[in-house]
C-alpha positions as a Markdown table, in Angstrom:
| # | Residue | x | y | z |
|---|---|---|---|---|
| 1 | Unk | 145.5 | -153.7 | 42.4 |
| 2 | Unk | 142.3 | -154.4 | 41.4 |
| 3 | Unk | 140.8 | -153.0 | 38.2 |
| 4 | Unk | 137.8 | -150.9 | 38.6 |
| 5 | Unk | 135.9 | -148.5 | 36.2 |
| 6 | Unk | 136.0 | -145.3 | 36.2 |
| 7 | Unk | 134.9 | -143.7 | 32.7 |
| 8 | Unk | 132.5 | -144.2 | 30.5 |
| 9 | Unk | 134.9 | -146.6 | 28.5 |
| 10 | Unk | 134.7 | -150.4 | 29.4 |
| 11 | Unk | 136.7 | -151.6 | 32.2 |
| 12 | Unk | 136.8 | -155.4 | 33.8 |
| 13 | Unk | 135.7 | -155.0 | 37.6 |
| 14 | Unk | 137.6 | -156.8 | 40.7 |
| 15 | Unk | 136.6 | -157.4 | 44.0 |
| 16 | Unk | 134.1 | -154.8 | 44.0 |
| 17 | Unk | 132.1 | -156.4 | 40.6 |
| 18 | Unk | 128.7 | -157.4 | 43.1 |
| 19 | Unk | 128.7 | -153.7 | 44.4 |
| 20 | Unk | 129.1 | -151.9 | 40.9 |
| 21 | Unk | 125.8 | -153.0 | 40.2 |
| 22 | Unk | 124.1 | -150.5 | 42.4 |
| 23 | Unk | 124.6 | -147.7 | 40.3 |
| 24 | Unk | 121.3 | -145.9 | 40.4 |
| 25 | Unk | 120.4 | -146.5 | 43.9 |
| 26 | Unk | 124.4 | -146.1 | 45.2 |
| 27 | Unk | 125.1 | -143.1 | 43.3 |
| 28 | Unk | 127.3 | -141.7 | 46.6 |
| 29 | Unk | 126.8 | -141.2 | 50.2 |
| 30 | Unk | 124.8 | -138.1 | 50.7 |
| 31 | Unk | 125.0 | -135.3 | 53.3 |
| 32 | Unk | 121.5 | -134.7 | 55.3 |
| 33 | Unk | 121.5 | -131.0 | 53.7 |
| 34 | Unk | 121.8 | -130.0 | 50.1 |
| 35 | Unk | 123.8 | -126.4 | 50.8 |
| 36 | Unk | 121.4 | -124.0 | 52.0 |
| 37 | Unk | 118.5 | -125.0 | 50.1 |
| 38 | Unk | 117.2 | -127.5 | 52.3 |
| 39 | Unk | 117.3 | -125.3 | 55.6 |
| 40 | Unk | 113.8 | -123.7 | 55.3 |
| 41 | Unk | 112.4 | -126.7 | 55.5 |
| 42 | Unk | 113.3 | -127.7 | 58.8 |
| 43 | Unk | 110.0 | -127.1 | 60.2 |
| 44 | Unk | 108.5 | -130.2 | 58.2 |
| 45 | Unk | 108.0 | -133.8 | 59.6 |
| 46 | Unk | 110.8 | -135.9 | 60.3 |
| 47 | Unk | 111.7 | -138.8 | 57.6 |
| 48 | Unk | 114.2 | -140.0 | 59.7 |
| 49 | Unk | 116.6 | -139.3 | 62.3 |
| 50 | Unk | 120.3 | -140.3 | 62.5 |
| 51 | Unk | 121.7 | -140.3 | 66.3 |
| 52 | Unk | 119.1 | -137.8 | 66.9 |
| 53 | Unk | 119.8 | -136.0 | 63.9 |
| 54 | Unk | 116.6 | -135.0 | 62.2 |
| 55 | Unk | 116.1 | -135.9 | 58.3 |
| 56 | Unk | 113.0 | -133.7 | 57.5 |
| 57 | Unk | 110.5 | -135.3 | 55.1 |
| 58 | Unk | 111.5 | -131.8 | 53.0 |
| 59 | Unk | 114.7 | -131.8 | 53.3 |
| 60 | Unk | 114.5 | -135.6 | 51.9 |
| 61 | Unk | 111.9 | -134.2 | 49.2 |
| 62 | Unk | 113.8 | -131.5 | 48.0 |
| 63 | Unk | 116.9 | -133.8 | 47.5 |
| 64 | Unk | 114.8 | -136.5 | 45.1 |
| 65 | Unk | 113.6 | -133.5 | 43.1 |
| 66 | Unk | 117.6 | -132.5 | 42.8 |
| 67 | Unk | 118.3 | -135.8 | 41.5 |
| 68 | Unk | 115.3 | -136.2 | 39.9 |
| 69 | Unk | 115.8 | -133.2 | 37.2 |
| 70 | Unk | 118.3 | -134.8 | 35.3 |
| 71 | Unk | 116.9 | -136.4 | 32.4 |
| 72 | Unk | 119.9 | -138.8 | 31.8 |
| 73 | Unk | 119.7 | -140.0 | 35.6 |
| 74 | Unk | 116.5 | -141.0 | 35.6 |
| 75 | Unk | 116.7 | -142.7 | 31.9 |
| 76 | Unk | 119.6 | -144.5 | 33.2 |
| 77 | Unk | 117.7 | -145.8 | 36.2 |
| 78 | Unk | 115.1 | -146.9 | 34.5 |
| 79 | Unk | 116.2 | -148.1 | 31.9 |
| 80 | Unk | 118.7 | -150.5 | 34.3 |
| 81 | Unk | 115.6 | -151.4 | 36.0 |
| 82 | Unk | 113.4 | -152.2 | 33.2 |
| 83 | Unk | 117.0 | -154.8 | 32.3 |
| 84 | Unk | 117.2 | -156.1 | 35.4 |
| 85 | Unk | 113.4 | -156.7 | 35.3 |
| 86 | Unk | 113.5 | -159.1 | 32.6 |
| 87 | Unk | 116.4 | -160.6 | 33.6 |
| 88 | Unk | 114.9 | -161.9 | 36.5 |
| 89 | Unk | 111.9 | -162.7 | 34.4 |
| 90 | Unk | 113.8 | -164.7 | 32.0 |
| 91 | Unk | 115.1 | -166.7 | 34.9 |
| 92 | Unk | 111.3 | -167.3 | 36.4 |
| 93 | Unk | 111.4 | -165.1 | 38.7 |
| 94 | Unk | 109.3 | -162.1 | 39.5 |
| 95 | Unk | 110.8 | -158.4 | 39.9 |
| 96 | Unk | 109.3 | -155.0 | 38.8 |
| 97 | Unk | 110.3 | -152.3 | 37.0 |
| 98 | Unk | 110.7 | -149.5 | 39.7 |
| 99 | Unk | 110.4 | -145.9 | 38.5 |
| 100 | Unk | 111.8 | -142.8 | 39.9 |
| 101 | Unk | 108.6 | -140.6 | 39.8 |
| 102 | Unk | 105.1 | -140.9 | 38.7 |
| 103 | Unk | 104.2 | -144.8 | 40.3 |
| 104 | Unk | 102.2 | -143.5 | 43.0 |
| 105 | Unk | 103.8 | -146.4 | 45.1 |
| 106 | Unk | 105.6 | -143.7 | 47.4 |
| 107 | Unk | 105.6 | -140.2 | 49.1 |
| 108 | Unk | 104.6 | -137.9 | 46.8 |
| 109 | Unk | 105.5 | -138.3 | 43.1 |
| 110 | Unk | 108.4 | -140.4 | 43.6 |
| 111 | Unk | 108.2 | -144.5 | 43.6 |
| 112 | Unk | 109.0 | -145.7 | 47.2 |
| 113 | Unk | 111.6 | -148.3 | 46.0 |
| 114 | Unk | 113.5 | -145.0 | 44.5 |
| 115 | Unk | 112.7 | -142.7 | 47.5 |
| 116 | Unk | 114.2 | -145.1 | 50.1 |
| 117 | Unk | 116.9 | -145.6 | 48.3 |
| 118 | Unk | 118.0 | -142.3 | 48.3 |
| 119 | Unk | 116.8 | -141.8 | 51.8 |
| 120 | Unk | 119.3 | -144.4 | 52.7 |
| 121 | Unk | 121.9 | -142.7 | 51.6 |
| 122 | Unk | 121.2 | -139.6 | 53.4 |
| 123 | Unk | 121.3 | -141.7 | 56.7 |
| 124 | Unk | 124.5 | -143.2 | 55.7 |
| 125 | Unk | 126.1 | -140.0 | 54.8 |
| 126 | Unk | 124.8 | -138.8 | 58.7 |
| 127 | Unk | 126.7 | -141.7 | 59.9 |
| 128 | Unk | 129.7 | -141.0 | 57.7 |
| 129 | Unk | 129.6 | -137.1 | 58.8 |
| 130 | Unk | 128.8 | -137.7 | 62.3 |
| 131 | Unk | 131.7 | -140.2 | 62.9 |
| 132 | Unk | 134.5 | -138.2 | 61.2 |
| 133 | Unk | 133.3 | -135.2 | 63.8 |
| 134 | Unk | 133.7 | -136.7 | 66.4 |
| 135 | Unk | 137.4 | -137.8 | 65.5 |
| 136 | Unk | 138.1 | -134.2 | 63.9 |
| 137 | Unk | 138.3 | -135.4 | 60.4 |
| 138 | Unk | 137.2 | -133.8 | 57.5 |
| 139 | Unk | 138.5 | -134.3 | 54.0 |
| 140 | Unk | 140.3 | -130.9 | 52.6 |
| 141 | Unk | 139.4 | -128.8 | 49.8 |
| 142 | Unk | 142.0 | -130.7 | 47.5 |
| 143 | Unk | 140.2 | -133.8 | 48.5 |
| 144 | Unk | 136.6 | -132.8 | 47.6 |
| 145 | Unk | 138.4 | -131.7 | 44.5 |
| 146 | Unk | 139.9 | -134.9 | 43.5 |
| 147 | Unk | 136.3 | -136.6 | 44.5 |
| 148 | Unk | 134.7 | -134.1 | 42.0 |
| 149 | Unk | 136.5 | -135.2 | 39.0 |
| 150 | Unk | 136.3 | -138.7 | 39.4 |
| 151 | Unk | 132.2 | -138.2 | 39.9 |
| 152 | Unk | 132.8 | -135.8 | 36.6 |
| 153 | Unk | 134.7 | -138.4 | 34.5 |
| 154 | Unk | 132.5 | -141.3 | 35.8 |
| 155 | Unk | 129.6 | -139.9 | 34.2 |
| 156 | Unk | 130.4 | -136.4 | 32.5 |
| 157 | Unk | 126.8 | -136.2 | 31.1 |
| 158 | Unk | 124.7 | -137.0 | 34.0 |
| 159 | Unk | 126.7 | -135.2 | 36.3 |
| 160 | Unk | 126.4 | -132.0 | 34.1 |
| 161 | Unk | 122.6 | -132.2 | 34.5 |
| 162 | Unk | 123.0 | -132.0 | 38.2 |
| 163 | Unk | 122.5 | -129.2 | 40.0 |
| 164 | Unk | 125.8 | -127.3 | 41.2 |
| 165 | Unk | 124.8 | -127.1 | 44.8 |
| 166 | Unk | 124.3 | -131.2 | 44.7 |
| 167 | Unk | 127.1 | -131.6 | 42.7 |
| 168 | Unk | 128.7 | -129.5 | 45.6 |
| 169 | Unk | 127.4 | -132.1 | 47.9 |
| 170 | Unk | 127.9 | -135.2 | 46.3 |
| 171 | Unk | 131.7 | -134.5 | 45.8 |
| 172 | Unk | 131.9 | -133.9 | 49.5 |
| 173 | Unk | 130.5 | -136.4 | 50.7 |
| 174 | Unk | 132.4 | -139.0 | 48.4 |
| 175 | Unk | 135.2 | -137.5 | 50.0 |
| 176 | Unk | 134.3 | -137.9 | 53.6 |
| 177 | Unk | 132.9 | -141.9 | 52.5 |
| 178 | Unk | 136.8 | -142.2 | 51.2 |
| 179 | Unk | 138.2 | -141.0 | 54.7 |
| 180 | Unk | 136.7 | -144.0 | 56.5 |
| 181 | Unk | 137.6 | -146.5 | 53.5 |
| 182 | Unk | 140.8 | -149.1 | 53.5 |
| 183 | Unk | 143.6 | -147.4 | 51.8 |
| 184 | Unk | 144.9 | -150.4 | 49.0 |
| 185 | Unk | 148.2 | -151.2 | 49.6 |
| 186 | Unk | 148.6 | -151.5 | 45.8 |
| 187 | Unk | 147.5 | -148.1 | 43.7 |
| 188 | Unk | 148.7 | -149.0 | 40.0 |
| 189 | Unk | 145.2 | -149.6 | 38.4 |
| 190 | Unk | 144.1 | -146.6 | 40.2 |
| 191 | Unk | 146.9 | -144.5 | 39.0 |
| 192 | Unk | 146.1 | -145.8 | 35.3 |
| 193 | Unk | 142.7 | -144.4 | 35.4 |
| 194 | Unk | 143.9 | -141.4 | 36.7 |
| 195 | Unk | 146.0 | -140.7 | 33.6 |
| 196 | Unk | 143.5 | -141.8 | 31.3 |
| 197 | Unk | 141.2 | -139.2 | 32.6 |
| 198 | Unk | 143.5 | -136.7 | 33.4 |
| 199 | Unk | 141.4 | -134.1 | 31.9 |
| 200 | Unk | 139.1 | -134.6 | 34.6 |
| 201 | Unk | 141.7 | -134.2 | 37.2 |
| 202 | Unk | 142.5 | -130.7 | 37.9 |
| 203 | Unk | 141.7 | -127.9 | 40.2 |
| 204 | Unk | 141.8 | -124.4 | 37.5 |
| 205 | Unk | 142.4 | -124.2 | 33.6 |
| 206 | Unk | 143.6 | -120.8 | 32.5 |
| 207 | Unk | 142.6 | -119.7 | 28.9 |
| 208 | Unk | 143.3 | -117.2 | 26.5 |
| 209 | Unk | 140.8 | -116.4 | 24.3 |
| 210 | Unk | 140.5 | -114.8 | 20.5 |
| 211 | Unk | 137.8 | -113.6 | 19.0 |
| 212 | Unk | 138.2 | -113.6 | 15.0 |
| 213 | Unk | 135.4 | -112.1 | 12.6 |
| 214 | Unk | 136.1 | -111.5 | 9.0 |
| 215 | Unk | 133.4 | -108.9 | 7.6 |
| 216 | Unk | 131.1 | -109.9 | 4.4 |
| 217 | Unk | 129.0 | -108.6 | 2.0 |
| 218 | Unk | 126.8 | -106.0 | 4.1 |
| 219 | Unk | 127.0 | -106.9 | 7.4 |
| 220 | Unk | 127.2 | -110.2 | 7.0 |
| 221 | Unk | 130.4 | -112.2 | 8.7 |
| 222 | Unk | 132.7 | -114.2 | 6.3 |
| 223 | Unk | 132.7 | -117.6 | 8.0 |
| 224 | Unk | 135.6 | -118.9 | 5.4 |
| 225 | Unk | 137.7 | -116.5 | 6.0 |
| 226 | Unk | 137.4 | -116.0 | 9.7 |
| 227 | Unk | 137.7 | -119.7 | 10.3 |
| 228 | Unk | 141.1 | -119.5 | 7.9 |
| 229 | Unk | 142.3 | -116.8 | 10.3 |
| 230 | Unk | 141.6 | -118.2 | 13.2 |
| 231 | Unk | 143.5 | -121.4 | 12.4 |
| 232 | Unk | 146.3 | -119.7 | 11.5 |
| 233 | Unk | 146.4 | -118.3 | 14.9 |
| 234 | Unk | 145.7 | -121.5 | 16.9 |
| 235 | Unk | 148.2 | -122.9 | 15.2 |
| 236 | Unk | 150.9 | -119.8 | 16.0 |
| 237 | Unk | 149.4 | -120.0 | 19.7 |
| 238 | Unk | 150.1 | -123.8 | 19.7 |
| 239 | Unk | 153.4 | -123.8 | 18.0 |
| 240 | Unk | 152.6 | -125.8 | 14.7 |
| 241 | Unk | 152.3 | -122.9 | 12.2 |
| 242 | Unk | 155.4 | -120.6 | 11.6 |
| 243 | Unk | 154.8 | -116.9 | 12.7 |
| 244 | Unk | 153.5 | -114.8 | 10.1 |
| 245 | Unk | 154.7 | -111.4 | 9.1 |
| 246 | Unk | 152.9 | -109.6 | 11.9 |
| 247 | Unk | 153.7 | -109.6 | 15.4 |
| 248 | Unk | 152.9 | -112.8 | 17.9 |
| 249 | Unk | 149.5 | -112.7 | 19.0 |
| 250 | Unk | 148.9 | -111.3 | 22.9 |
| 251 | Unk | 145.7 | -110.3 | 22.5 |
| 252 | Unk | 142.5 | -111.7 | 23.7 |
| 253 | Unk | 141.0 | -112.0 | 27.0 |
| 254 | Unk | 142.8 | -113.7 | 29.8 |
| 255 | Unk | 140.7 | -116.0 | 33.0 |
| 256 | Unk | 141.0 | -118.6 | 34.8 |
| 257 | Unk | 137.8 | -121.4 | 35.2 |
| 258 | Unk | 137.3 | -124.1 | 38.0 |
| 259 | Unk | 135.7 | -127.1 | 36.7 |
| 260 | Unk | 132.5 | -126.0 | 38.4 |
| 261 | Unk | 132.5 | -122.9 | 36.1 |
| 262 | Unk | 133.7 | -124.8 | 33.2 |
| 263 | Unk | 130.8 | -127.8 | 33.3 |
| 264 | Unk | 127.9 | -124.4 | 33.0 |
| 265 | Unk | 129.8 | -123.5 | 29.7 |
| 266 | Unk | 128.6 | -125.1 | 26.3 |
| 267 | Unk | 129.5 | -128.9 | 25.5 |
| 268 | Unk | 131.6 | -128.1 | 22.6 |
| 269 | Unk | 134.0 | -125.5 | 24.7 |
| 270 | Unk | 133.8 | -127.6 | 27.8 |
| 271 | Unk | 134.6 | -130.4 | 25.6 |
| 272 | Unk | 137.7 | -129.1 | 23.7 |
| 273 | Unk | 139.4 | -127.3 | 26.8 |
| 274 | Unk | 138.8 | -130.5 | 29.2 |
| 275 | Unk | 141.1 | -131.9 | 26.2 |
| 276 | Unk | 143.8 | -129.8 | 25.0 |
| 277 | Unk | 147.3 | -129.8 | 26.6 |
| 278 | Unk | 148.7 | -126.4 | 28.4 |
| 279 | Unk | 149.9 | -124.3 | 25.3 |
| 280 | Unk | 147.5 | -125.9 | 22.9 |
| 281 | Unk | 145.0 | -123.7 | 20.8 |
| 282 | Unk | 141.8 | -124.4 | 18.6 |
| 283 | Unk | 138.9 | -122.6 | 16.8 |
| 284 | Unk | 135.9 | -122.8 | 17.7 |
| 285 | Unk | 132.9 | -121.8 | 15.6 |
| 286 | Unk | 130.6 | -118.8 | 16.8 |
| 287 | Unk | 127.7 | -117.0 | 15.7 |
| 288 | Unk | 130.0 | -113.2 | 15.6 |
| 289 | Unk | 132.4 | -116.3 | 13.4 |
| 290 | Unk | 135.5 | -118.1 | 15.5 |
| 291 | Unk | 136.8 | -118.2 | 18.6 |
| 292 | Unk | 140.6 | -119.3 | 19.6 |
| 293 | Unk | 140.9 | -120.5 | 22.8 |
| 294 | Unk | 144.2 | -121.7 | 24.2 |
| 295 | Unk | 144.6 | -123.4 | 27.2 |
| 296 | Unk | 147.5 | -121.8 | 29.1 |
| 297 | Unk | 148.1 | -123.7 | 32.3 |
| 298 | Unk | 145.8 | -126.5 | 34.2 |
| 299 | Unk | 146.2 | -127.4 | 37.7 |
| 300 | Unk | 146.1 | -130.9 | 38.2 |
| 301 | Unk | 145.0 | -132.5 | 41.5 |
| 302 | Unk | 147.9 | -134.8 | 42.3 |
| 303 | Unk | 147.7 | -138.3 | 42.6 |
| 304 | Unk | 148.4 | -139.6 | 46.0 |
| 305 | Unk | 146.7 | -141.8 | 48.3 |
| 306 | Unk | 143.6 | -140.2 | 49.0 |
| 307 | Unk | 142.8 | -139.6 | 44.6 |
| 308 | Unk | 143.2 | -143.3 | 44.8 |
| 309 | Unk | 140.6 | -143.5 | 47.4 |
| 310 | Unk | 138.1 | -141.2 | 46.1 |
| 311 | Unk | 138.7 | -142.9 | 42.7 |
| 312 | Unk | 137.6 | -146.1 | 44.0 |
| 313 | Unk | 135.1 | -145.4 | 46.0 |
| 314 | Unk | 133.2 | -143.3 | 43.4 |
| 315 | Unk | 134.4 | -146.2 | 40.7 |
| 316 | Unk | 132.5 | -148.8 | 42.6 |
| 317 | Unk | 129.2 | -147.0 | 42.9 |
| 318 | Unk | 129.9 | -145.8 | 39.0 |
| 319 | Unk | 130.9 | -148.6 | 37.6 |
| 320 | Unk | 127.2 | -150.5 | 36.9 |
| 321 | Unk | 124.3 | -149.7 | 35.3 |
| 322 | Unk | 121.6 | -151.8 | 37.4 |
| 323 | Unk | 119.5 | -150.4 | 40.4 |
| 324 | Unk | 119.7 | -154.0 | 42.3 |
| 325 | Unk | 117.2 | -152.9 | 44.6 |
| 326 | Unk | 117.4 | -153.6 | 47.6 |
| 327 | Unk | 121.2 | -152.0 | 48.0 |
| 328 | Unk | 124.2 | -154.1 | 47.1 |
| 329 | Unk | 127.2 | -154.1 | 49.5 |
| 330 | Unk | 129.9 | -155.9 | 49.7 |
| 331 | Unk | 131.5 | -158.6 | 52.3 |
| 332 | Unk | 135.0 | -156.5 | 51.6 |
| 333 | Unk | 133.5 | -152.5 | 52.6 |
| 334 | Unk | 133.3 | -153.7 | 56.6 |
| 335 | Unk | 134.4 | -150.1 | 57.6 |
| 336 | Unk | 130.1 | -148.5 | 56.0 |
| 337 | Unk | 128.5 | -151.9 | 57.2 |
| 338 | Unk | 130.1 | -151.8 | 60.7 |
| 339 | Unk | 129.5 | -148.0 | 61.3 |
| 340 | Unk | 125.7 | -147.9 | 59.7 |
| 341 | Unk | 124.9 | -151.0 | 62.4 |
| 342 | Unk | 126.5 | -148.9 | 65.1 |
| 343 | Unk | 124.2 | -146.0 | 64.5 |
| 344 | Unk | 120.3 | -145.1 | 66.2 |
| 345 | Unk | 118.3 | -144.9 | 63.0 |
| 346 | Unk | 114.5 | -144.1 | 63.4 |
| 347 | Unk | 112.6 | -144.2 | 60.0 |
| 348 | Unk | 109.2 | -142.7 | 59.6 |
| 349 | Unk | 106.6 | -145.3 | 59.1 |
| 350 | Unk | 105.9 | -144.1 | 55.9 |
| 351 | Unk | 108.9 | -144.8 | 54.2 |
| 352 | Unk | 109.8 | -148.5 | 55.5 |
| 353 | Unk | 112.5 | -149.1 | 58.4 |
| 354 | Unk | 115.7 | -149.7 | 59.1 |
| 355 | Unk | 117.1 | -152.5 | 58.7 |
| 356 | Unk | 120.3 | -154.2 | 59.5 |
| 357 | Unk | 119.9 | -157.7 | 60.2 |
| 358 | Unk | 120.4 | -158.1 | 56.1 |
| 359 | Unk | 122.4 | -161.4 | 54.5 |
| 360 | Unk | 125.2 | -160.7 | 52.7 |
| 361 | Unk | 125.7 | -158.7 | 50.4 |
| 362 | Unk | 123.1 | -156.3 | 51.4 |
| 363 | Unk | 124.3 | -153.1 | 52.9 |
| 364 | Unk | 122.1 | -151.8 | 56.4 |
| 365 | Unk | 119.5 | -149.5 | 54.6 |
| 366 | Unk | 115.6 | -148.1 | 54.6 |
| 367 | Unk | 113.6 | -151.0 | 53.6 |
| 368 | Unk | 110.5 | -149.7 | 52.0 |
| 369 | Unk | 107.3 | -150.4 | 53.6 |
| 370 | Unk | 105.2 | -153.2 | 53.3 |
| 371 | Unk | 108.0 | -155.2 | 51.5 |
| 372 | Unk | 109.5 | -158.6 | 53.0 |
| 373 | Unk | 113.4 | -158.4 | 54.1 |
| 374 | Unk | 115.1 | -161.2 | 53.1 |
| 375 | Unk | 116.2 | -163.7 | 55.0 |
């Protein structure tokens, strides 16, 4: 199996090292429509059209401004960019910057380079969604789920920024890209990265929740002693402090979270539930003074063949920092090459145009207007 990377932590890459690199511009293969949001504008211009399937110019301008209001996403694109820039620079060779909004260079206040990026993967995730209808596939719930947290543990910050309904999207349409994918015949380095982020990898988290406050002088709260009774219950909740005199504690509130209403809740609780074992308890300090929460039971997504698939699908588009504009494929991902030539693309003029007859590595994408393909 080869290695790939999944987390934030260093990983070596295999066969898919020359694709990794497309991080900003590959983020994942997006659907045409971002939930409901996207549906009043259907009355707008066409940006493209998939097989007759109509990408409106505000559909496609209401998806950049999605991915466009998270401040680490567009840092992270950037600043890759601005790299790769002088790289190429230090090698006598000429490349700019591109920015994500603000150039003037394309449609509105996005830079074209950006905005055909991302329109390319709304066409690709048209292809993706049109083929698997007509053969009656469609990932399950369980999948989506599975795609979810390996988006969520490739990039836990960014993808907290994200909007939910994108998130929503993104995850889904990881799943379908997976579908359509080889399946490796070997799943060991996938099913290592699965247990390193195994707190990424589960469907519901159940809680119990104390809340502890110690009255002070006046009406203030006694932060000492509240934190020193909170401990003392974590620890009886967890099972490494002896009971006390009193009876075992069964009070508190009792809920259950899906990772898509756990990522809205603050860092620090997100943080130290994504982390603790079922049965395990902490404190957590609050304005009112602490908080115990123990986590009671998780539901892991299991690891099976199609985990390993969404892992390294969103792994190889995760996995480097650099835009590489134009969009790096692979000679290896024949399945998303061979459909995205098979399709009828039609690009609005003021975009770019498709184009398929690309050397390799270079996937079958929108190439922005007025620049030369390579030959």
């Amino acid at each position: 199996m080869r290695p790939v990377t999944l987390s934030c932590r260093a990983r070596p890459l295999g066969r898919r090292d020359r694709r990794v690199r497309a991080r900003a511009l590959t983020a994942v293969v997006m659907a045409v429509t971002l939930a409901g949001a996207l549906s009043s504008c259907s009355a707008s211009p066409p940006a493209a059209t998939v097989n007759g399937q109509v990408i409106t110019q505000g559909q496609l301008d209401q998806w950049l401004e999605a991915w466009s209001s998270s401040p680490v996403y567009v840092q992270a694109f950037e600043a890759a960019s601005a790299a790769e820039s002088e790289e190429a620079a230090s090698q006598g060779e000429q490349q700019p910057a591109f920015s994500v909004q603000g150039t003037g260079s394309g449609p509105g206040d996005f830079g074209l380079v950006w905005t055909t990026g991302r329109l390319s993967l709304l066409v690709s995730a048209s292809a993706v969604h049109q083929y698997l209808e007509r053969r009656g596939e469609a990932p399950s719930a369980l999948e989506v789920g599975a795609a979810w947290a390996s988006e969520y543990a490739a990039s836990p910050q960014e993808w907290g920024q994200l909007p939910a309904a994108l998130r929503s999207k993104v995850a889904e349409q990881a799943a379908e890209h997976a579908l359509i994918e080889p399946k490796s015949s070997d799943m060991a380095g996938d099913n290592e990265l699965y247990k390193d982020d195994s707190s990424y990898f589960w469907t519901d988290v159940c809680l119990r929740t104390v809340d502890v406050t110690v009255p002070g002088p006046g009406e203030s709260v006694d932060m000492a002693a509240s934190r020193k009774q909170a401990d003392e219950i974590a620890g009886e909740l967890s099972g490494t402090v002896a009971l006390s005199s009193g009876p075992p504690v069964t009070s508190g509130a009792l809920y259950c979270l899906t990772p898509e209403q756990l990522i809205d809740h603050a860092p620090g609780f997100r943080n130290e539930v994504s982390g603790l074992r079922a049965g395990q308890a902490v404190a957590l300090p609050e304005s009112y003074g602490y908080q115990v929460v123990q986590v009671r039971s998780r539901a892991s997504v299991p690891f099976n063949d199609q985990t390993a698939a969404d892992i390294e699908v969103v792994a190889s588009q995760s996995g480097g920092q650099a835009p590489a504009w134009p969009v790096v494929g692979e000679g290896t991902d024949k399945s998303l090459i061979k459909l995205l030539k098979t399709v009828n693309v039609q690009i609005n003029p003021l975009y770019g145009s498709w184009t398929t007859a690309l050397p390799a590595p270079y996937l079958p994408q929108v190439w922005p207007a007025g620049a030369a393909a390579p030959s």
